[in-house]
RODO-2510 file (C-alpha; in nm, 4 decimals, decimal comma):
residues 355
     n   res          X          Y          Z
     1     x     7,3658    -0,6140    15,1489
     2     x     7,2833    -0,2745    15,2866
     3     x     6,9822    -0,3889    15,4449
     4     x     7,1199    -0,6718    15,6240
     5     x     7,4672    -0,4243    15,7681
     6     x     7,1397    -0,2686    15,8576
     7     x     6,9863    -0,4759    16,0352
     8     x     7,3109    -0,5828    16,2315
     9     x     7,3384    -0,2299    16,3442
    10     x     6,9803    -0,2287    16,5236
    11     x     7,1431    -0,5731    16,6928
    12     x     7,4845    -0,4317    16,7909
    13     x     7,2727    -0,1211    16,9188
    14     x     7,0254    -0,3522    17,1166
    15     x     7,3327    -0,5543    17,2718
    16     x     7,5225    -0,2570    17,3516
    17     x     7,2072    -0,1829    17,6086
    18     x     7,1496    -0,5975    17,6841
    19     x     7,5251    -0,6067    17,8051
    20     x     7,5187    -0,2983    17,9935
    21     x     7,2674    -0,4305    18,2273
    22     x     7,2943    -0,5251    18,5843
    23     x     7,0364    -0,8587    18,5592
    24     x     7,2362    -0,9354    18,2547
    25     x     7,5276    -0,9105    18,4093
    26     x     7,4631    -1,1230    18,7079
    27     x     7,3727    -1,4084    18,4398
    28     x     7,7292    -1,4855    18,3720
    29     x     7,6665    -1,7216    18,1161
    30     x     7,4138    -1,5134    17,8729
    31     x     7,5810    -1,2310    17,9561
    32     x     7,8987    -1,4213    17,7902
    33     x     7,7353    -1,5100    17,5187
    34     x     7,6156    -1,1707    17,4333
    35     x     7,9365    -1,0107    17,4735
    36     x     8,0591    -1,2811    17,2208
    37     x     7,8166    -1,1430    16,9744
    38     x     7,8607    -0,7624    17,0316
    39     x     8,2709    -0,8508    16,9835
    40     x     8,2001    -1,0201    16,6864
    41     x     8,0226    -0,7609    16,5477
    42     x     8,1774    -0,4429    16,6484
    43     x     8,4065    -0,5049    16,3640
    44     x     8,1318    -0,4810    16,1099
    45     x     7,9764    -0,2380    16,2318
    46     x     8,2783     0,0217    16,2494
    47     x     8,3377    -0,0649    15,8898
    48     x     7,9497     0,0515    15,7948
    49     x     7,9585     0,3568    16,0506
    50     x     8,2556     0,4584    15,8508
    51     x     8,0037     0,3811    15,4845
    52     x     7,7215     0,6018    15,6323
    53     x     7,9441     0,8541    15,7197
    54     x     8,1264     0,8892    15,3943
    55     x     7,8182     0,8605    15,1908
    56     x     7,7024     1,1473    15,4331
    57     x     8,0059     1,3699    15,3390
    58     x     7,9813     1,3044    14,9738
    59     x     7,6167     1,4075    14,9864
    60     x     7,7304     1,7538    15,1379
    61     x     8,0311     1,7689    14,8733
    62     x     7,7598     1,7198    14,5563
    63     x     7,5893     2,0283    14,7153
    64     x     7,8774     2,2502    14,7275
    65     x     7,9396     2,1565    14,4035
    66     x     7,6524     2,3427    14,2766
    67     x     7,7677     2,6284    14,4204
    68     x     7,7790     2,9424    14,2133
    69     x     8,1276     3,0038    14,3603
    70     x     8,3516     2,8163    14,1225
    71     x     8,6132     2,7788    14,3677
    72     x     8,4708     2,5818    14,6126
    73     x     8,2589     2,3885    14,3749
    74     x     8,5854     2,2754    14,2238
    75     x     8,7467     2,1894    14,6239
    76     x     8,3904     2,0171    14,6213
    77     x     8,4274     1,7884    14,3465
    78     x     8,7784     1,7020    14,4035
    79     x     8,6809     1,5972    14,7563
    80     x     8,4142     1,3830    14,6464
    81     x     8,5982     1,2203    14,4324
    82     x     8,8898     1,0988    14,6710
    83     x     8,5723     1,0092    14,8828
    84     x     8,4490     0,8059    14,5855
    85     x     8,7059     0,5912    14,6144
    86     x     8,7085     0,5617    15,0266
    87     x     8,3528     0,4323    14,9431
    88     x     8,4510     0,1937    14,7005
    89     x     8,7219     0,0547    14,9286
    90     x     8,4894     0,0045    15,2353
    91     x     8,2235    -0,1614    15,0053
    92     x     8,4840    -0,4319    14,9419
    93     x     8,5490    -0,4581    15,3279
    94     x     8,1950    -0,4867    15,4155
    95     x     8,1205    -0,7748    15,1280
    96     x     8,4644    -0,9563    15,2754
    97     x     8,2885    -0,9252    15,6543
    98     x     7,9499    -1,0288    15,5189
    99     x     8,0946    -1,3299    15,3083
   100     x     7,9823    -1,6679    15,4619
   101     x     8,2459    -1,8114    15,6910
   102     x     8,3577    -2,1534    15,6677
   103     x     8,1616    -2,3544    16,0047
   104     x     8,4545    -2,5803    16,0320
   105     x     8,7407    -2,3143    16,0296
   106     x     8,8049    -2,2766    16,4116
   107     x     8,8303    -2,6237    16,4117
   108     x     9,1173    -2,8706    16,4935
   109     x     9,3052    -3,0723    16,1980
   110     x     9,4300    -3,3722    16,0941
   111     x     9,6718    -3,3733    15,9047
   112     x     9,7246    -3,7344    15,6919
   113     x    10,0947    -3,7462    15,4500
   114     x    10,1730    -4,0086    15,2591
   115     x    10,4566    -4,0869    14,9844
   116     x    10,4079    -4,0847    14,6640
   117     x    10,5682    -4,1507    14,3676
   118     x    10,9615    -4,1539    14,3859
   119     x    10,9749    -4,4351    14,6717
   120     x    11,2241    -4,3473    14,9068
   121     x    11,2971    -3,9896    14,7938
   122     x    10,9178    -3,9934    14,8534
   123     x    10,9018    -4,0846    15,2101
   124     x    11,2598    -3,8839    15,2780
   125     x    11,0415    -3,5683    15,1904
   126     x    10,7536    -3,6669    15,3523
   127     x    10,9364    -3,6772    15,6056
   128     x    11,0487    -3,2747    15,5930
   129     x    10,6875    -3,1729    15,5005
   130     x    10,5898    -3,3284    15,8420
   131     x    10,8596    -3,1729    15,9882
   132     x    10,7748    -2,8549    15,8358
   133     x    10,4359    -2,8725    15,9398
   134     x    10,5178    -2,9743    16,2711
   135     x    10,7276    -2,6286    16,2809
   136     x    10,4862    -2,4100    16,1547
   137     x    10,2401    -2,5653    16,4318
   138     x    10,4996    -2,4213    16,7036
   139     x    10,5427    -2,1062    16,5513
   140     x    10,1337    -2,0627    16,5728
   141     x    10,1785    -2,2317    16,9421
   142     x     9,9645    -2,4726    16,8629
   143     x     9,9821    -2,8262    17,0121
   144     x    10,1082    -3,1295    16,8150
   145     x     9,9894    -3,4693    16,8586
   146     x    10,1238    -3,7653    16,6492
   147     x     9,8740    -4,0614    16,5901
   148     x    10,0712    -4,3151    16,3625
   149     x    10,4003    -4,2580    16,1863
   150     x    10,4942    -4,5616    15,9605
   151     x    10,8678    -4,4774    15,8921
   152     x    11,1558    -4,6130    15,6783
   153     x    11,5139    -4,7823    15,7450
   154     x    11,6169    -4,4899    15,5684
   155     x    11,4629    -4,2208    15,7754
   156     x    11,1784    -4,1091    15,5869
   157     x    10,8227    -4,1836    15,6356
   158     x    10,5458    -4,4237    15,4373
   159     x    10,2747    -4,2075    15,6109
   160     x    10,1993    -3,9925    15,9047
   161     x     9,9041    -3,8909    16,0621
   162     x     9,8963    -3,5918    16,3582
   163     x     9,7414    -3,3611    16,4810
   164     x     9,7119    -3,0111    16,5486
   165     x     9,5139    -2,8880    16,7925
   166     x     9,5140    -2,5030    16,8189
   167     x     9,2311    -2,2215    16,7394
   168     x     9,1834    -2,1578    16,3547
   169     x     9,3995    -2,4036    16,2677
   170     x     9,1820    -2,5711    16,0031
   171     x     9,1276    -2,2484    15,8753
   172     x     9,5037    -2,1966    15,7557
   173     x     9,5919    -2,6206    15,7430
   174     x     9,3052    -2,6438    15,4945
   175     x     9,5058    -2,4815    15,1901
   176     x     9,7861    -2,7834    15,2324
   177     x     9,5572    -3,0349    15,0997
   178     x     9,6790    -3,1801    14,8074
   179     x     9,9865    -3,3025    14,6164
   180     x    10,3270    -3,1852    14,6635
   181     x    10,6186    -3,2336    14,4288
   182     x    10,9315    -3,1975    14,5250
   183     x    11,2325    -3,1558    14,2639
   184     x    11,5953    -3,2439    14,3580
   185     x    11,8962    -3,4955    14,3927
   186     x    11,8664    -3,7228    14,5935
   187     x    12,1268    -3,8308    14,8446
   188     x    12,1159    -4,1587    14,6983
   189     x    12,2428    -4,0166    14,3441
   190     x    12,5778    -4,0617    14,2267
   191     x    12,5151    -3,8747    13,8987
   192     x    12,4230    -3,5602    14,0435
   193     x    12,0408    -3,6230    13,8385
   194     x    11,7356    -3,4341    13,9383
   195     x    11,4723    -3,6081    14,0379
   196     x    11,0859    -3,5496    14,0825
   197     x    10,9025    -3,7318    14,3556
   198     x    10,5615    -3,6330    14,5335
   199     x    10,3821    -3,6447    14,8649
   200     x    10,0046    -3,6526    14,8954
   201     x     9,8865    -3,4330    15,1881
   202     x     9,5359    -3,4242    15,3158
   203     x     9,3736    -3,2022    15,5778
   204     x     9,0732    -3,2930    15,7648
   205     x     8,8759    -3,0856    16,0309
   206     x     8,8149    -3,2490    16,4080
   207     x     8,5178    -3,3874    16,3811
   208     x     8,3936    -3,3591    16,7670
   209     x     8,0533    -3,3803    16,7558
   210     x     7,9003    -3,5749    16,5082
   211     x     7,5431    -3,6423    16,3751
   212     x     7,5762    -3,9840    16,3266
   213     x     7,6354    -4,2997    16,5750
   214     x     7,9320    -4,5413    16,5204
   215     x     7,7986    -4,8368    16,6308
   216     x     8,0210    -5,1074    16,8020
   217     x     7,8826    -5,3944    16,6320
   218     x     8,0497    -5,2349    16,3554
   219     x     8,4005    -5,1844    16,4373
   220     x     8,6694    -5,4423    16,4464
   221     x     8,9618    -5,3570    16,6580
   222     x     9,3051    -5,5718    16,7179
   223     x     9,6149    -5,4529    16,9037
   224     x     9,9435    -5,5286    16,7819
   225     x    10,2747    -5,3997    16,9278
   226     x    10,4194    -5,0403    16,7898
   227     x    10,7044    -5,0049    16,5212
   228     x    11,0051    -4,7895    16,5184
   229     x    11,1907    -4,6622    16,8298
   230     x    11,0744    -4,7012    17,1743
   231     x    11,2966    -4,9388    17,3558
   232     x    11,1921    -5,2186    17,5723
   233     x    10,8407    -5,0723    17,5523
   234     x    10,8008    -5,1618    17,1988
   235     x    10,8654    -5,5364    17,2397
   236     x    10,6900    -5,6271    17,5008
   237     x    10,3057    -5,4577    17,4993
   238     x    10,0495    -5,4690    17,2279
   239     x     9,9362    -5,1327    17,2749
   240     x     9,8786    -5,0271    16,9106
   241     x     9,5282    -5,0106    16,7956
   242     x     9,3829    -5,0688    16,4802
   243     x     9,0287    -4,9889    16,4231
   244     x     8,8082    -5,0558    16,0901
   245     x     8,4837    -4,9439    16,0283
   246     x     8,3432    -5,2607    15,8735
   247     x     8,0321    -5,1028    15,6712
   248     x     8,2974    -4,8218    15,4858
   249     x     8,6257    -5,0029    15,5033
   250     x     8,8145    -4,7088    15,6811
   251     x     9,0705    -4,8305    15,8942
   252     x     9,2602    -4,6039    16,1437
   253     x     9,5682    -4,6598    16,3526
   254     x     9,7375    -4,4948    16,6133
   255     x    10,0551    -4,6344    16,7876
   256     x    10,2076    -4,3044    16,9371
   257     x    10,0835    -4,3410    17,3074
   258     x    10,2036    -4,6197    17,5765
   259     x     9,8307    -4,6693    17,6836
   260     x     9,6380    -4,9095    17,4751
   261     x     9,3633    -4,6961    17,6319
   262     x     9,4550    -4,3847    17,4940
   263     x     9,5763    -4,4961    17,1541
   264     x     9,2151    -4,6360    17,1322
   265     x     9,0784    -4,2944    17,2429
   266     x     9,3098    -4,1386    16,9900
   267     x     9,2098    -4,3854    16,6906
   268     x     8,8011    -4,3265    16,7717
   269     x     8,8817    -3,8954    16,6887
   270     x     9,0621    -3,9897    16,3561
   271     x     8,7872    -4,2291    16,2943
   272     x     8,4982    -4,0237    16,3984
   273     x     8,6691    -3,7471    16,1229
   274     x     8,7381    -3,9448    15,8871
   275     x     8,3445    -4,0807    15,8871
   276     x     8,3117    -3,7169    15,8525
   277     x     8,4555    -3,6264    15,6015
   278     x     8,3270    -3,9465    15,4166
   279     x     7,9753    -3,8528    15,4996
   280     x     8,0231    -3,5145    15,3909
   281     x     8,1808    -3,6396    15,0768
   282     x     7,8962    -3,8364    14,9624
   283     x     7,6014    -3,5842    15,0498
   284     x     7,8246    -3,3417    14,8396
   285     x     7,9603    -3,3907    14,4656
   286     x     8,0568    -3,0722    14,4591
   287     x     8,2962    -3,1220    14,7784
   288     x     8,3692    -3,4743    14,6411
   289     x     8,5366    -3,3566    14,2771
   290     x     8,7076    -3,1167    14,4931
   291     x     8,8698    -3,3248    14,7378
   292     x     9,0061    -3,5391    14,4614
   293     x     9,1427    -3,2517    14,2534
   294     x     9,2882    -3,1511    14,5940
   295     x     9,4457    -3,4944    14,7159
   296     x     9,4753    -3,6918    14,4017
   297     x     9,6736    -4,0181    14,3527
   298     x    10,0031    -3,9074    14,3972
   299     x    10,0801    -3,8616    14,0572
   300     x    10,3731    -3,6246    13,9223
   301     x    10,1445    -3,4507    13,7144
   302     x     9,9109    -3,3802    13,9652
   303     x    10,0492    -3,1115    14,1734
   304     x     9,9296    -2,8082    14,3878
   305     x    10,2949    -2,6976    14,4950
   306     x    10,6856    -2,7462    14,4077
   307     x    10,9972    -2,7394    14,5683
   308     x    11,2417    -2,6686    14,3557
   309     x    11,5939    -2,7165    14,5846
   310     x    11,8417    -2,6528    14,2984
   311     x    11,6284    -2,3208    14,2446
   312     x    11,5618    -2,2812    14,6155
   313     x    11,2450    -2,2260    14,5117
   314     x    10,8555    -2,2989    14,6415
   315     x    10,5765    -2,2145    14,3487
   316     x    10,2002    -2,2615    14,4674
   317     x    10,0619    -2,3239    14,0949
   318     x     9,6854    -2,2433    14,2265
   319     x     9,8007    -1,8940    14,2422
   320     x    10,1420    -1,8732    14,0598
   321     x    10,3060    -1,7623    14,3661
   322     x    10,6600    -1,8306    14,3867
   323     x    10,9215    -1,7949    14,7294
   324     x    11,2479    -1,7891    14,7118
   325     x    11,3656    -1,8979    15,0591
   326     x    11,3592    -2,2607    15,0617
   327     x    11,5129    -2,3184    15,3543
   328     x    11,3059    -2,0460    15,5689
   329     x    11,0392    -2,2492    15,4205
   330     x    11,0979    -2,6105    15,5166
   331     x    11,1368    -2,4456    15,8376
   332     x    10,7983    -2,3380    15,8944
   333     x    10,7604    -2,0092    15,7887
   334     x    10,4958    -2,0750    15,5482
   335     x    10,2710    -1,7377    15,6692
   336     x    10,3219    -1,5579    15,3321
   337     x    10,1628    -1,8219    15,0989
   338     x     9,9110    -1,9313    15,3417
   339     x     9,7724    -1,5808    15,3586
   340     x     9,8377    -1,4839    14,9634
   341     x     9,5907    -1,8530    14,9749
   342     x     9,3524    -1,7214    15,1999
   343     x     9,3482    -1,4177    15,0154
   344     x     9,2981    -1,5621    14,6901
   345     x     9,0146    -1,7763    14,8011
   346     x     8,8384    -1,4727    14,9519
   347     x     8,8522    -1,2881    14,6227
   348     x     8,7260    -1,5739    14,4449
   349     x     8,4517    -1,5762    14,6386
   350     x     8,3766    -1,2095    14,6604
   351     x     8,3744    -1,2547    14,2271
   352     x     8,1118    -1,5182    14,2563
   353     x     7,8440    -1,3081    14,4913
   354     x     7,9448    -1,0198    14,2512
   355     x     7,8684    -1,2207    13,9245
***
């Protein structure tokens, strides 16, 4: 470890001259580039100064500590001690810089929610998790785009696919993947019963560039007119687009825009991530028996989080972290478990490089 923060020093050291230079400067685009690189770094770098200098001051404390005066030998050790510990503590921040970021985190999501068991209750809180999703997205000031909502009489939602477009948002969407159970009475109930329904959410990263063509010869595409409001508009054109890619079977759909053109444009994005994420899947077991433990069937016993309303109530079961603001919550402020997530997963990781 110390000999690669080493060997990032000599780089931030040679940048810090690179960008300081007049030809350098004049190529705007390098010069971007490199200032990119010494930002990213500087970071790091401040965080391993900060080592060498402590591991400096704890060599001068085990000096004074053989001192014949017993007095400052004993200032010595207590010092070095306390600076033991600073040590320790910027150790751990140097591993967490030097752990291997995630290529696709800066990316932007979609985000795919469908009902699962509990049929309308289902789709009713599918529904609020879109919703709630939708408001966290604001909060972040991130832009939302909806691709194909297939809702109910009753005002909930079969599935919904969007999408967010907004820097890092893959990096804090990615922890919603999975099933969602949500425990409450229903509107619908005239006994006042509990009941338990679910919601399968799955988060995929934009897949903008791809390695891999998608042939025309293998798509079919038909048109058909949109569902649920939109007036006179909604009668009259066919501008819904269905795509399937014939040699997987993924189909896509996006009805949102008035354009047939642009619903196309949207459907090709979902498609081209989807093939993505498919690819990925199949190169990867490893990534494949996650996603399923992730997304599942929809089952209630497969479950990464529940909402407890009577309770008021949210409990992440990956981490046993329980909130008790429900409504806060549903509204989108979802910051403190998606950080106590991110957190988790970073000290899972730092455990594995240290075992």
């Amino acid at each position: 470890m110390f000999e690669r923060l080493a060997i990032m020093k000599k780089r931030f050291e040679e940048l810090n001259d690179l960008i300081g230079r007049s030809e350098i400067v004049a190529r705007q685009e390098e010069w971007k580039k490199l200032v990119k690189e010494h930002v990213a770094l500087s970071p790091v770098i401040d965080a391993y100064d900060n080592y060498l200098k402590i591991e400096k001051d704890m060599e001068d404390c085990r000096q004074m500590m053989a001192d014949s005066d017993k007095e400052m030998a004993s200032l010595a050790e207590a010092e070095y001690y306390e600076l033991k510990e600073k040590s320790a503590e910027v150790v751990k921040e140097l591993k967490v810089f030097l752990l291997p970021k995630d290529p696709m985190d800066d990316k932007n999501v979609i985000v795919e929610i469908r009902g699962g068991a509990g049929g309308e209750e289902a789709a009713l809180f599918a529904m609020e998790l879109m919703r709630m999703y939708h408001r966290f997205a604001e909060r972040c000031r991130w832009k939302i785009e909806d691709m194909d909502i297939n809702d109910t009489e009753l005002g909930g939602i079969k599935e919904a696919v969007f999408m967010i477009n907004g820097n890092g948002a893959y990096s804090k969407m990615k922890y919603e993947s999975g099933v969602h159970r949500v425990q409450r009475v229903p509107e619908t109930e005239s006994q006042g019963r509990v009941h338990t329904s679910t919601v399968t959410v799955a988060v995929l990263p934009e897949a903008e560039e791809v390695d891999f063509e998608i042939q025309e010869k293998d798509l079919r595409v038909d048109t058909y007119r949109s569902s649920g409001a939109g007036g006179q508009h909604v009668n009259k054109t066919e501008s819904a687009i269905r795509i399937t890619h014939i040699p997987t079977g993924i189909v896509v759909a996006c009805q949102d825009e008035r354009s047939q053109f642009k619903n196309r444009e949207k459907a090709m994005r979902l498609l081209k991530s989807k093939l993505y994420d498919f690819y990925q899947t199949k190169q990867d077991a490893e990534y494949a028996n996650s996603r399923r433990v992730q997304v599942g069937t929809g089952d209630r016993s497969e479950r990464i989080r529940t909402y407890n309303f009577p309770q008021g109530r949210v409990t992440d079961h990956r981490i046993g972290m329980t909130i008790y603001n429900i409504t806060d919550f549903m509204d989108g402020d979802i910051f403190e478990m998606i950080e106590a997530l991110a957190l988790a997963d970073q000290n899972a990781r730092l455990s594995a490089i240290e075992n």
